[in-house]
ZADREN-172971 format. One record per atom (N, C-alpha, C, O): x, y, z; residue in three letters; atom name; residue number from 1. Coordinates in Angstrom, 1 decimal, padded with zeros to 4 digits. Layout:
REM ZADREN-172971
- east, north, up, type, atom, seq
- X, Y, Z, ALA, CA, NUM
...
***
This chain:
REM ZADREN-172971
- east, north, up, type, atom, seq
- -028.1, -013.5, -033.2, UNK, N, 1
- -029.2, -012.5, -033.2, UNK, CA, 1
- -029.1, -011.8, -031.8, UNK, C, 1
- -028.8, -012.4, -030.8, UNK, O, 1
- -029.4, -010.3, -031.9, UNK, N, 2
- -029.3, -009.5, -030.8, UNK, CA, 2
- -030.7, -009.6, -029.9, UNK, C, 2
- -031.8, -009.5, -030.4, UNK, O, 2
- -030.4, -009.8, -028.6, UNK, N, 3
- -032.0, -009.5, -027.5, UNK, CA, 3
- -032.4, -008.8, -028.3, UNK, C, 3
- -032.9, -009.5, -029.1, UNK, O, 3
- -032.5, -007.2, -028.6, UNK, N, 4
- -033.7, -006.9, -028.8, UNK, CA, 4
- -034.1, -007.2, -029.8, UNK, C, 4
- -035.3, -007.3, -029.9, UNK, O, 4
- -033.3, -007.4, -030.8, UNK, N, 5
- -034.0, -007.9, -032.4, UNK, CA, 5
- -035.0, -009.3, -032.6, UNK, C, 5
- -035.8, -009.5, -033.6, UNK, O, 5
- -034.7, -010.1, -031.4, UNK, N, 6
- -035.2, -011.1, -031.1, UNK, CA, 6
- -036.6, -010.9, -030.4, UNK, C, 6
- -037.6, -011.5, -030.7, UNK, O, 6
- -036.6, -009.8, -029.4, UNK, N, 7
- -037.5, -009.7, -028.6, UNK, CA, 7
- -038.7, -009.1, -029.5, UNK, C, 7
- -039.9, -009.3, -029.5, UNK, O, 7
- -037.7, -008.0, -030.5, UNK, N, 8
- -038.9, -007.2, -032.1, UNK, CA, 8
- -039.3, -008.5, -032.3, UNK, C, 8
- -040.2, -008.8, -031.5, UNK, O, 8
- -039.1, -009.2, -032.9, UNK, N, 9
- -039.4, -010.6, -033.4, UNK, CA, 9
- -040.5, -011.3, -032.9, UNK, C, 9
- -041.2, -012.0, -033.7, UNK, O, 9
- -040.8, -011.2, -031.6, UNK, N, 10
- -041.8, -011.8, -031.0, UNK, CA, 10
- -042.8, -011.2, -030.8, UNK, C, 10
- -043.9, -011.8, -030.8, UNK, O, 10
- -042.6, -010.2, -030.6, UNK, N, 11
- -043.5, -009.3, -030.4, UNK, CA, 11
- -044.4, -009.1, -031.9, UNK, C, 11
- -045.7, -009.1, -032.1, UNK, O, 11
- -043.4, -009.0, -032.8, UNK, N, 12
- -044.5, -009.0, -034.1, UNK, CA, 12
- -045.4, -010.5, -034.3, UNK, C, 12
- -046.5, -010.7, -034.7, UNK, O, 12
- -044.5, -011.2, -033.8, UNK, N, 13
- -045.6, -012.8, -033.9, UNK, CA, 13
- -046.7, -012.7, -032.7, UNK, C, 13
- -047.6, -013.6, -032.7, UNK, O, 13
- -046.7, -011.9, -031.7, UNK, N, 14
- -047.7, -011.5, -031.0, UNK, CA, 14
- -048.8, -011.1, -032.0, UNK, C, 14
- -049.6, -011.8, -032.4, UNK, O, 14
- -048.6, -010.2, -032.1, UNK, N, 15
- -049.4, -009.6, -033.3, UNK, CA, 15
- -050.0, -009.8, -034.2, UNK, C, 15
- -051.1, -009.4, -034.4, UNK, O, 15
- -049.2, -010.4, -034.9, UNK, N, 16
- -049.7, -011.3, -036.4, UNK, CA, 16
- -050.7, -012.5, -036.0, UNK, C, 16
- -051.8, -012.6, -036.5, UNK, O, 16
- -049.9, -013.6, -034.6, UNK, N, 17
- -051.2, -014.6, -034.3, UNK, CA, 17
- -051.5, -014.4, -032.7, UNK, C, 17
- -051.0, -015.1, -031.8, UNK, O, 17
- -052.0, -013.9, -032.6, UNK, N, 18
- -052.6, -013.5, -030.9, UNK, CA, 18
- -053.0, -014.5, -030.6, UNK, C, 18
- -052.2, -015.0, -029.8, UNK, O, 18
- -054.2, -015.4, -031.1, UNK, N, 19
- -054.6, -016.5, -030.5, UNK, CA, 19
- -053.3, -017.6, -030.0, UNK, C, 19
- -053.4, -018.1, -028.9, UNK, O, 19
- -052.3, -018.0, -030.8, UNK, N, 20
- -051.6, -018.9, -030.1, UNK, CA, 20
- -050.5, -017.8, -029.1, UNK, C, 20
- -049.9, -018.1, -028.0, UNK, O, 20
- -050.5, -016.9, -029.6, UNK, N, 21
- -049.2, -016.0, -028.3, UNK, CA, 21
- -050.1, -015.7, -027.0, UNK, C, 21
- -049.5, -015.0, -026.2, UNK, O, 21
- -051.5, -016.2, -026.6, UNK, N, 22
- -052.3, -016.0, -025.7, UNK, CA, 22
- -052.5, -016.7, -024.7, UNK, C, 22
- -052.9, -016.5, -023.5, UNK, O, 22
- -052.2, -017.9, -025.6, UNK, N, 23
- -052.6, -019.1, -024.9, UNK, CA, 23
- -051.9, -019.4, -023.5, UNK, C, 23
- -052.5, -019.9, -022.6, UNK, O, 23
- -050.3, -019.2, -023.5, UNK, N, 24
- -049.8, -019.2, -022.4, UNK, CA, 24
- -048.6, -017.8, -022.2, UNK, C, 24
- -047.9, -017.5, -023.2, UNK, O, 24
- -048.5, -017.1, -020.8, UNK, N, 25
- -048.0, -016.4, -020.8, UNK, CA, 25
- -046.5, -016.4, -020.7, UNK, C, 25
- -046.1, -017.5, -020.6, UNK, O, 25
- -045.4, -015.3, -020.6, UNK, N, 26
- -044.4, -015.6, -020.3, UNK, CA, 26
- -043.1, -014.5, -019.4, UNK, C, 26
- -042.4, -013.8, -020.2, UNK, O, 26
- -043.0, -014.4, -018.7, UNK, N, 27
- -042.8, -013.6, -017.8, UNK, CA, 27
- -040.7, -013.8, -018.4, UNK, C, 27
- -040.2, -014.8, -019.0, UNK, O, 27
- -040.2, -012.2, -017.9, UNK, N, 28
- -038.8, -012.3, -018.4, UNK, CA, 28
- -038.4, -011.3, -017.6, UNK, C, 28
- -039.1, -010.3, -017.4, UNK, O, 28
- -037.1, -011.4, -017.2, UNK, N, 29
- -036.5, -010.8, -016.2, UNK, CA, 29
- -035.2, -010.1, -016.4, UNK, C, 29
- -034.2, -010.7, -016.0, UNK, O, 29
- -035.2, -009.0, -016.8, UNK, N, 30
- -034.0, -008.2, -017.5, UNK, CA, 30
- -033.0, -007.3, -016.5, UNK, C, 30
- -033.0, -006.1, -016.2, UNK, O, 30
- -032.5, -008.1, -016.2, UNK, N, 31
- -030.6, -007.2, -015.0, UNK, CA, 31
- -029.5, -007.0, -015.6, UNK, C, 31
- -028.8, -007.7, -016.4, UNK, O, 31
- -029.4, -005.7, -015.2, UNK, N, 32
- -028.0, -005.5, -015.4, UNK, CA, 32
- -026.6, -005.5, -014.8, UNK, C, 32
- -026.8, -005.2, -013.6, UNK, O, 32
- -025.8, -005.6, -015.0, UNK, N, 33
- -024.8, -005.7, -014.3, UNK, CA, 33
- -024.9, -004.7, -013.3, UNK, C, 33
- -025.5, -003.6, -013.4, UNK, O, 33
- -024.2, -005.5, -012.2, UNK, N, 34
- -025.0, -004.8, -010.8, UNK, CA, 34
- -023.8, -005.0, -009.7, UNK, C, 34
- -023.3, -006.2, -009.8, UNK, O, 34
- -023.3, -004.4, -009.0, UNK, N, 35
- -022.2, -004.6, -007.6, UNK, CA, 35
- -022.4, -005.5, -006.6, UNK, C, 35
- -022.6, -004.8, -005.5, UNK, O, 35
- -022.5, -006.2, -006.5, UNK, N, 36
- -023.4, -007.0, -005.2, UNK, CA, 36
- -022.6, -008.5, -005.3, UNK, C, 36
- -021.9, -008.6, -006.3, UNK, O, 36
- -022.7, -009.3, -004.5, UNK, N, 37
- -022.4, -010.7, -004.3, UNK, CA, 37
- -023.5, -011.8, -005.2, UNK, C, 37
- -023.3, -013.0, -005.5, UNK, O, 37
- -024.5, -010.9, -005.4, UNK, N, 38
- -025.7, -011.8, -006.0, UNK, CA, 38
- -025.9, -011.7, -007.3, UNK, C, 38
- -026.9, -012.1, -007.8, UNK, O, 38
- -024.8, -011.0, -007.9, UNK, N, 39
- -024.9, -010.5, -009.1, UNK, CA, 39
- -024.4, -011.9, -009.9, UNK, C, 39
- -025.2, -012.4, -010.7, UNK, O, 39
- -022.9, -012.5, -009.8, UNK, N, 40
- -022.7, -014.0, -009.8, UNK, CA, 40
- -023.5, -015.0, -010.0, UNK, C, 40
- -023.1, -015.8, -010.8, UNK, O, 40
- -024.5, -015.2, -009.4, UNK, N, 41
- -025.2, -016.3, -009.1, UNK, CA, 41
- -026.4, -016.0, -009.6, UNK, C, 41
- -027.0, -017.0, -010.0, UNK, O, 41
- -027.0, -014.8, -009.7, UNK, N, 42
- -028.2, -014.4, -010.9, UNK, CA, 42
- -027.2, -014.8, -012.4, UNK, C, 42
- -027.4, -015.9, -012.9, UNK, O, 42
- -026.4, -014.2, -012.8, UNK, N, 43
- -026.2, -014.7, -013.9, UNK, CA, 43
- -025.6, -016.2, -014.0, UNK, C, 43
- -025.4, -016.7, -015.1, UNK, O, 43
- -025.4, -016.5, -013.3, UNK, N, 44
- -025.4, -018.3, -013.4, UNK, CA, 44
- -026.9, -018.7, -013.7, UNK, C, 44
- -027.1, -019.4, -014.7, UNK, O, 44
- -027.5, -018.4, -013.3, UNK, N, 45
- -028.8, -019.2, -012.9, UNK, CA, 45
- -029.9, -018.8, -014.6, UNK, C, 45
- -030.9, -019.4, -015.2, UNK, O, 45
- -029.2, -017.5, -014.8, UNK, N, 46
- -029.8, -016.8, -015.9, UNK, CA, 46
- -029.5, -017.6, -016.9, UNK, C, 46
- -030.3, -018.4, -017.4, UNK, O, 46
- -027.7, -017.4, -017.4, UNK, N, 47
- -027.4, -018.3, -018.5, UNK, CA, 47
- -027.8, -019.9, -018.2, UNK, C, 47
- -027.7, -020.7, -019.1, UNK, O, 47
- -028.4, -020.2, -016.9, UNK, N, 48
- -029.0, -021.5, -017.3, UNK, CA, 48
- -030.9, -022.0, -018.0, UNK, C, 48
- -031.6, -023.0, -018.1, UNK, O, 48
- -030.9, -020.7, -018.3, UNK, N, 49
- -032.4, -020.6, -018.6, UNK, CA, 49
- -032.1, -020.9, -020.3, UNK, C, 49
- -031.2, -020.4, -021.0, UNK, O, 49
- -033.3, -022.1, -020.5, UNK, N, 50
- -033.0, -021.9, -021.9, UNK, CA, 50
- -033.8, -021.1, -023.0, UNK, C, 50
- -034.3, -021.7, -024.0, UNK, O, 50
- -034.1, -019.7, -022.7, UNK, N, 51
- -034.4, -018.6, -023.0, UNK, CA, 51
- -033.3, -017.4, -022.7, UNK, C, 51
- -033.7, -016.2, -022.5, UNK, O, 51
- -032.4, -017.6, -022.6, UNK, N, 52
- -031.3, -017.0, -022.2, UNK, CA, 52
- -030.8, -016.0, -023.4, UNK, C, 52
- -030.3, -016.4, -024.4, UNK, O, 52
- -031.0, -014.4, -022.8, UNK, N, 53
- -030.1, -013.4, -024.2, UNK, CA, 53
- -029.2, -012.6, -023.5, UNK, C, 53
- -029.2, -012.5, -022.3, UNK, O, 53
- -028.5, -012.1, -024.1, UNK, N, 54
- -027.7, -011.0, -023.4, UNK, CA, 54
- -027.7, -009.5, -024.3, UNK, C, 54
- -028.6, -009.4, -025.1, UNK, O, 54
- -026.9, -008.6, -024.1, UNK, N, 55
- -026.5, -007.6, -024.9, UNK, CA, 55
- -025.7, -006.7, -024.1, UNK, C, 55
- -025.8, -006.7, -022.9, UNK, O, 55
- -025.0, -005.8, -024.8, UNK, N, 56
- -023.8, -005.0, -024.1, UNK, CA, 56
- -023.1, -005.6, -023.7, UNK, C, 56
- -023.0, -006.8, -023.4, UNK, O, 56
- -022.3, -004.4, -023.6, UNK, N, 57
- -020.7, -005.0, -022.7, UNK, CA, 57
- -020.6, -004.1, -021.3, UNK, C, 57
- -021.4, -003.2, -021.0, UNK, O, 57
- -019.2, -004.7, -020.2, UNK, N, 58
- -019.3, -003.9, -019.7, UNK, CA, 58
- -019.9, -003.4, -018.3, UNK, C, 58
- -020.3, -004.1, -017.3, UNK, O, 58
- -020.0, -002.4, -018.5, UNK, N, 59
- -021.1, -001.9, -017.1, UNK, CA, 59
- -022.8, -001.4, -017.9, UNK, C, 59
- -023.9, -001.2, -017.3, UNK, O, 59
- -022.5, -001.4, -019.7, UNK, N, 60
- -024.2, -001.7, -019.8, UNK, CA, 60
- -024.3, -003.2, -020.1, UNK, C, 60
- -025.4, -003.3, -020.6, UNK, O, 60
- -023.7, -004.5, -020.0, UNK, N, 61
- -024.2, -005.5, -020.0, UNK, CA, 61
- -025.9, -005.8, -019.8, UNK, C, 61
- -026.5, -004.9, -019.2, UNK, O, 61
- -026.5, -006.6, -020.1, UNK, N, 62
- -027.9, -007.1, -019.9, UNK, CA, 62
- -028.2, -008.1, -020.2, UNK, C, 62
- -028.3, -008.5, -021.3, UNK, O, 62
- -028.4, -008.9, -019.0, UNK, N, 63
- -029.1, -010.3, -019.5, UNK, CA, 63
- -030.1, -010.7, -019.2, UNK, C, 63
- -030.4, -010.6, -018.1, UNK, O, 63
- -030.9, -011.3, -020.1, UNK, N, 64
- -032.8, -011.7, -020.0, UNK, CA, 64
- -033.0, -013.3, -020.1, UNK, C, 64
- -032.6, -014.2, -020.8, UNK, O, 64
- -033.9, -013.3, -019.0, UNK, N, 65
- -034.8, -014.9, -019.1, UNK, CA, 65
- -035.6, -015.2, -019.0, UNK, C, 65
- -036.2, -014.5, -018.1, UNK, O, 65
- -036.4, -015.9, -019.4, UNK, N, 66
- -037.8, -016.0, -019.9, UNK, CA, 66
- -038.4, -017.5, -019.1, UNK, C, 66
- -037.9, -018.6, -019.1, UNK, O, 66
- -039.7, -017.0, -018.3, UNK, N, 67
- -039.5, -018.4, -018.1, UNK, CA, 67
- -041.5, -018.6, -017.7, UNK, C, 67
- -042.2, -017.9, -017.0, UNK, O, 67
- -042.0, -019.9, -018.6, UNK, N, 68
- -043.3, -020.3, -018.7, UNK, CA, 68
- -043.7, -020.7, -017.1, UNK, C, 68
- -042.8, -020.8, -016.3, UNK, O, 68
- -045.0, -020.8, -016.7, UNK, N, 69
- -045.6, -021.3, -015.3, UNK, CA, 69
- -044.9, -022.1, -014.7, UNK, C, 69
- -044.6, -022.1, -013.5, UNK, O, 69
- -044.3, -023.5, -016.1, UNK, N, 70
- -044.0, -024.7, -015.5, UNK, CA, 70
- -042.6, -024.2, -015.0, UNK, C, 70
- -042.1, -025.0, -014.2, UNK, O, 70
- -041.6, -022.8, -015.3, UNK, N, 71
- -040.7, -023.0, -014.5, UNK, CA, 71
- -040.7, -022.1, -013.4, UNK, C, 71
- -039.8, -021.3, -013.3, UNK, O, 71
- -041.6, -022.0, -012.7, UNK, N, 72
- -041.9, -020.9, -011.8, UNK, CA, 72
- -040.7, -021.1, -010.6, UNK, C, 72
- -040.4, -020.1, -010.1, UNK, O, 72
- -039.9, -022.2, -010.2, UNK, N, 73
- -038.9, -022.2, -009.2, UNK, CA, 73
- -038.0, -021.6, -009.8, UNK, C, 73
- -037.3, -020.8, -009.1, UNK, O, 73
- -037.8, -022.0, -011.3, UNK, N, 74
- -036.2, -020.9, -011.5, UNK, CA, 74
- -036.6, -019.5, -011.6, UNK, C, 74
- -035.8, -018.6, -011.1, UNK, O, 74
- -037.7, -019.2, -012.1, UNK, N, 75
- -038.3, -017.6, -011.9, UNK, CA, 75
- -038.0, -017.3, -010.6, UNK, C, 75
- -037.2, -016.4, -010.4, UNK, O, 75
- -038.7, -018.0, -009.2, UNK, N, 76
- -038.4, -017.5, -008.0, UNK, CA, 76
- -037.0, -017.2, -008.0, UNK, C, 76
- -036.8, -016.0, -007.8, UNK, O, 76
- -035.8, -018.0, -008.2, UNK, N, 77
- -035.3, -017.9, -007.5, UNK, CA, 77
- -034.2, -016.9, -007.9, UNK, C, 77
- -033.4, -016.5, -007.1, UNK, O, 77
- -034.3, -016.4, -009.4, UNK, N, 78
- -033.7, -015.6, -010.2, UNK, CA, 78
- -034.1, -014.2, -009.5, UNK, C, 78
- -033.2, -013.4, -009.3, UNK, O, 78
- -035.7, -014.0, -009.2, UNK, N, 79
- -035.9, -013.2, -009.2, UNK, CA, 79
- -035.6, -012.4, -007.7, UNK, C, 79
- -035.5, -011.2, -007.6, UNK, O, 79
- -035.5, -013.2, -006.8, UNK, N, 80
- -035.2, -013.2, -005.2, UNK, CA, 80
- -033.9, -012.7, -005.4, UNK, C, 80
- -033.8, -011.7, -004.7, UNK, O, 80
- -032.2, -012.9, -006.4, UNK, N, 81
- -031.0, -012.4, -006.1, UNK, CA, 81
- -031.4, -011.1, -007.0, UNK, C, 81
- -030.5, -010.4, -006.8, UNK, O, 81
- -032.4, -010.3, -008.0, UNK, N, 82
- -032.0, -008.9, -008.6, UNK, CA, 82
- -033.0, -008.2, -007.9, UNK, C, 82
- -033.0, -007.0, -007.9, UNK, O, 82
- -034.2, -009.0, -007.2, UNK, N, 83
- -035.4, -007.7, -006.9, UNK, CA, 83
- -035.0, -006.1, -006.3, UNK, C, 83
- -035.5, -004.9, -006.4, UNK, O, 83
- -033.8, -006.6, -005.7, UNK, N, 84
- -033.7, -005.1, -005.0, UNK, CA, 84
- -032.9, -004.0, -005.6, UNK, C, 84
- -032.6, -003.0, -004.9, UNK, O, 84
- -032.4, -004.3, -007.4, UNK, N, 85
- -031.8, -003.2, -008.1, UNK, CA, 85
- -033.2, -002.6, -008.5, UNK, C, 85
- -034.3, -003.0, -008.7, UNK, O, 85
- -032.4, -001.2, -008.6, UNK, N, 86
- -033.6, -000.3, -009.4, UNK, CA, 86
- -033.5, -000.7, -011.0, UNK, C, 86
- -034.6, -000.6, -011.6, UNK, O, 86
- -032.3, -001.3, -011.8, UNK, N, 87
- -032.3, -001.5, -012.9, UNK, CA, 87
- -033.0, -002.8, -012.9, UNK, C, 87
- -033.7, -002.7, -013.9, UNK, O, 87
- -033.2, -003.8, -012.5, UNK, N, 88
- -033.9, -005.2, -012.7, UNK, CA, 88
- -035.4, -004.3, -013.4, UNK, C, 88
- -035.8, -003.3, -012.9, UNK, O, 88
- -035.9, -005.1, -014.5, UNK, N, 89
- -037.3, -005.2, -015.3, UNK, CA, 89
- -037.7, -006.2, -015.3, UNK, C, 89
- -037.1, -007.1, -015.8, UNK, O, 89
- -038.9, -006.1, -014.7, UNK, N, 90
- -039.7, -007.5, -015.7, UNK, CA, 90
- -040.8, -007.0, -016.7, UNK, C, 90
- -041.3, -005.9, -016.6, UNK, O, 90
- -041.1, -008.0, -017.6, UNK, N, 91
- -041.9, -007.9, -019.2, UNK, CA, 91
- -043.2, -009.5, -018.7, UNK, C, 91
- -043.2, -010.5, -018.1, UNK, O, 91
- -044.0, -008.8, -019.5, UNK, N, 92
- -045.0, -009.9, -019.7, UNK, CA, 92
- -045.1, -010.1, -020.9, UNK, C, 92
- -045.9, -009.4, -021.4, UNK, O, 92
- -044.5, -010.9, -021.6, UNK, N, 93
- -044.9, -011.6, -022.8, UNK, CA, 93
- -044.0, -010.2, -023.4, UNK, C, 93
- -044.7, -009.4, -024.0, UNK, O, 93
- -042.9, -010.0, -023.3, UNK, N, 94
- -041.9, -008.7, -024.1, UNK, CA, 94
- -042.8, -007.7, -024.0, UNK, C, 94
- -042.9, -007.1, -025.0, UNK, O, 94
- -043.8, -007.1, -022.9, UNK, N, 95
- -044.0, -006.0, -022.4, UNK, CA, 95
- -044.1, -005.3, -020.8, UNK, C, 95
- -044.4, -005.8, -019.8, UNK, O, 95
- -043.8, -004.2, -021.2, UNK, N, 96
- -043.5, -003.8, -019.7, UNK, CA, 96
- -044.8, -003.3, -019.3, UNK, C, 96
- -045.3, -002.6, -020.1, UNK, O, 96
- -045.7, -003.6, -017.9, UNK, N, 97
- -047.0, -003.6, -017.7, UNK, CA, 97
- -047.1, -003.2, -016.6, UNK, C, 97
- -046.5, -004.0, -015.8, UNK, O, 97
- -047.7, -002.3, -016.2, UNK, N, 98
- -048.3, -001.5, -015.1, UNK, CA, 98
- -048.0, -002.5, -013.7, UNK, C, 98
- -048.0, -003.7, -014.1, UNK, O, 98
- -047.7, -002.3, -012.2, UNK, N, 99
- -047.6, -003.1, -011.4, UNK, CA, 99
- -047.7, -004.7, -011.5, UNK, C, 99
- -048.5, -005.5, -010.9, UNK, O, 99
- -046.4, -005.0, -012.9, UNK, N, 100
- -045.9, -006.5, -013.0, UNK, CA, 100
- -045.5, -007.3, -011.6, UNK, C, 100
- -045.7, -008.5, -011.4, UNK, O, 100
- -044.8, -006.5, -010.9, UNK, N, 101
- -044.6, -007.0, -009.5, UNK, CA, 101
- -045.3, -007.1, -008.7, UNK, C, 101
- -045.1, -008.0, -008.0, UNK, O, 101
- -046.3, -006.3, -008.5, UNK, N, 102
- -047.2, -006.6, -007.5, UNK, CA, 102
- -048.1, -007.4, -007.7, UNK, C, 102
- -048.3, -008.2, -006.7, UNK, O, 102
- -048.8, -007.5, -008.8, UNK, N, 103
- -049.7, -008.2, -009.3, UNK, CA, 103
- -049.1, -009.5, -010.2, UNK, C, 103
- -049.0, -010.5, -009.5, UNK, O, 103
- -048.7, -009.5, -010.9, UNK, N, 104
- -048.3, -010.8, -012.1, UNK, CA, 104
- -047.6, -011.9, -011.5, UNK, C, 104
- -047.8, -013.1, -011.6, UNK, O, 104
- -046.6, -011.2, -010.7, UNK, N, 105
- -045.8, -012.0, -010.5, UNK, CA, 105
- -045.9, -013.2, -009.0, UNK, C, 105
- -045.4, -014.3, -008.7, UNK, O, 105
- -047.0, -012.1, -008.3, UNK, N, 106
- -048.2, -012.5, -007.3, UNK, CA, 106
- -048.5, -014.2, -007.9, UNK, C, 106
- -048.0, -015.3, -007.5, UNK, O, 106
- -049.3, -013.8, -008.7, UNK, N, 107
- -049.9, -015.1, -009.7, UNK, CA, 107
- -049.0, -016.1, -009.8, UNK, C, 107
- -049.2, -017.3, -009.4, UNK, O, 107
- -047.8, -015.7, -010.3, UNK, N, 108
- -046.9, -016.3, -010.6, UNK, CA, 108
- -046.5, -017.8, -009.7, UNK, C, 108
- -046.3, -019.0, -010.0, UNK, O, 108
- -046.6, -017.0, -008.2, UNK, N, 109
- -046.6, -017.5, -006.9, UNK, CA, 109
- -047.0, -018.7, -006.5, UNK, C, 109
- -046.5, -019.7, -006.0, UNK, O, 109
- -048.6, -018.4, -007.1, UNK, N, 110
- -049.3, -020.0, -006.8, UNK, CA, 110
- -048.5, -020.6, -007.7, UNK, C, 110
- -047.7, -021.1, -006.9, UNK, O, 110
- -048.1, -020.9, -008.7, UNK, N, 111
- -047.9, -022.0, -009.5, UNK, CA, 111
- -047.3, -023.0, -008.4, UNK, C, 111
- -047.4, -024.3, -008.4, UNK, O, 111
- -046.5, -022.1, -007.5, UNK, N, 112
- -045.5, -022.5, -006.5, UNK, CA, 112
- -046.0, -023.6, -005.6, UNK, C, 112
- -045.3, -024.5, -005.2, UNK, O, 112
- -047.6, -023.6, -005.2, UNK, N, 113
- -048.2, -024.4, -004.6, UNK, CA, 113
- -048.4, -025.4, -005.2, UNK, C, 113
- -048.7, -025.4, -006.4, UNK, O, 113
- -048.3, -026.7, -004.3, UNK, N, 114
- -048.0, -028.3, -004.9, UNK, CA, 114
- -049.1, -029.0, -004.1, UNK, C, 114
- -049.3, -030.3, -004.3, UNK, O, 114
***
């Protein structure tokens, strides 16, 4: 099954049962192939998410990872090698949402504290 058909998919079970798609959120981080040294090692780190999709070839390649509170260290650390492309997105729960980075991912942060 293709990322986005998958991602349709979820998004309709959003919908249909809100109460359990509410209960916990899920943050996903979509890059694309990118020129850099860190491009390597984001997608290592990516294909090790087991929420892992891809799509395209190529120079439109894209790969997505999805990752709940409890993995907030591989979120950091995925997200520290793409922040500085203009193509990197992030989604909240398969939506793209007004200052996700400034705010969401803020949140995200504490989890970080132990």
């Amino acid at each position: 099954m293709d990322a986005r058909r998958k991602i349709q998919e979820e998004k309709l079970q959003n919908i249909l049962n809100p109460r359990q798609a509410n209960k916990e959120f899920k943050i996903t981080i979509r890059f694309q192939k990118h020129y850099s040294r860190n491009y390597e090692k984001a997608l290592v780190l990516a294909r090790e998410n087991k929420f892992f999709m891809d799509e395209g070839n190529g120079d439109f390649y894209k790969a997505y990872a999805s990752f709940y509170p409890s993995e907030v260290e591989d979120l950091f650390n995925l997200f520290e090698l793409v922040k500085d492309h203009e193509t990197t997105k992030i989604y909240l729960n398969n939506k793209s949402i007004p200052y996700i980075q400034d705010f969401w991912l803020i949140l995200m942060w504490f989890y970080r504290i132990k």
